[in-house]
N, C-alpha and C positions, 0 to 999 in steps of 0.2 A: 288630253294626255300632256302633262309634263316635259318642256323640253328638256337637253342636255346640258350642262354646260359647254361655254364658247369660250374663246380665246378672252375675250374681254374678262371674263370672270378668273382667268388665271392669271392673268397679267396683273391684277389687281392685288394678286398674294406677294408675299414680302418672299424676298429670292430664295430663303432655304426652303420653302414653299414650293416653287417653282421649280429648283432644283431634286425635290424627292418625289415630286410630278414628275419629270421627264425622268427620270431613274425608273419608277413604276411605269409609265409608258412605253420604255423600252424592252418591258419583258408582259408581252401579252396577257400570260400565264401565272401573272403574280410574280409578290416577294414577301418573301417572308420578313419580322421584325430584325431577325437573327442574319438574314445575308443582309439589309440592308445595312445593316450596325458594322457589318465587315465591309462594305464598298461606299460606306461615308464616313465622313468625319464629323460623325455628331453623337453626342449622348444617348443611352437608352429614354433617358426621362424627354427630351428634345424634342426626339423622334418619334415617342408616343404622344404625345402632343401636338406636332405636327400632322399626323396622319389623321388623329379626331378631327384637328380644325379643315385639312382637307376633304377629310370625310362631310362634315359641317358644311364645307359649302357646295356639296357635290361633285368634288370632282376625286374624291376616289371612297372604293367601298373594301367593307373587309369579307372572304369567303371561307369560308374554313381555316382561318387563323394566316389567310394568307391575301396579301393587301395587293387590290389592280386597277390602274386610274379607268375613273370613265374618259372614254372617248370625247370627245371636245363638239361640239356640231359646228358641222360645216367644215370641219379639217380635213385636209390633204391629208400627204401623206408626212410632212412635214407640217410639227403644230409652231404657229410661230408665237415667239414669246418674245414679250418686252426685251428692253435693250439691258447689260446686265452692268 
């Protein structure tokens, strides 16, 4: 079985990366395209790009039109992430 992604694999994404990581991590439950577009400061085109290439490296997925990071392996409850 497939592990999860880890800290090492996020730290490795370039900070708007990182940054729409911890956004989607903060809401269990998902986010929509549509609240994230309202609580960042970034483009619809950006953002859909963003969220593939996340998606791409595993660490988030989309459910019902509604995007939620995978859990990190080995995290607390605080994921740490590179220096910004």
């Amino acid at each position: 079985m497939p592990s999860g992604p880890d800290a090492t694999t996020l730290n490795r994404q370039p900070r708007q990366r990182r940054t729409v990581y911890m956004w989607l991590a903060d809401a269990p439950e998902g986010r929509s395209v549509k609240h994230l577009l309202d609580e960042l400061d970034i483009n619809e085109v950006e953002l859909r790009e963003t969220l593939r290439k996340l998606d791409a490296a595993g660490l988030a997925r989309r459910v019902k039109g509604t995007w939620v990071a995978v859990p990190l392996e080995g995290a607390d409850a605080q994921v740490p992430v590179g220096s910004e």
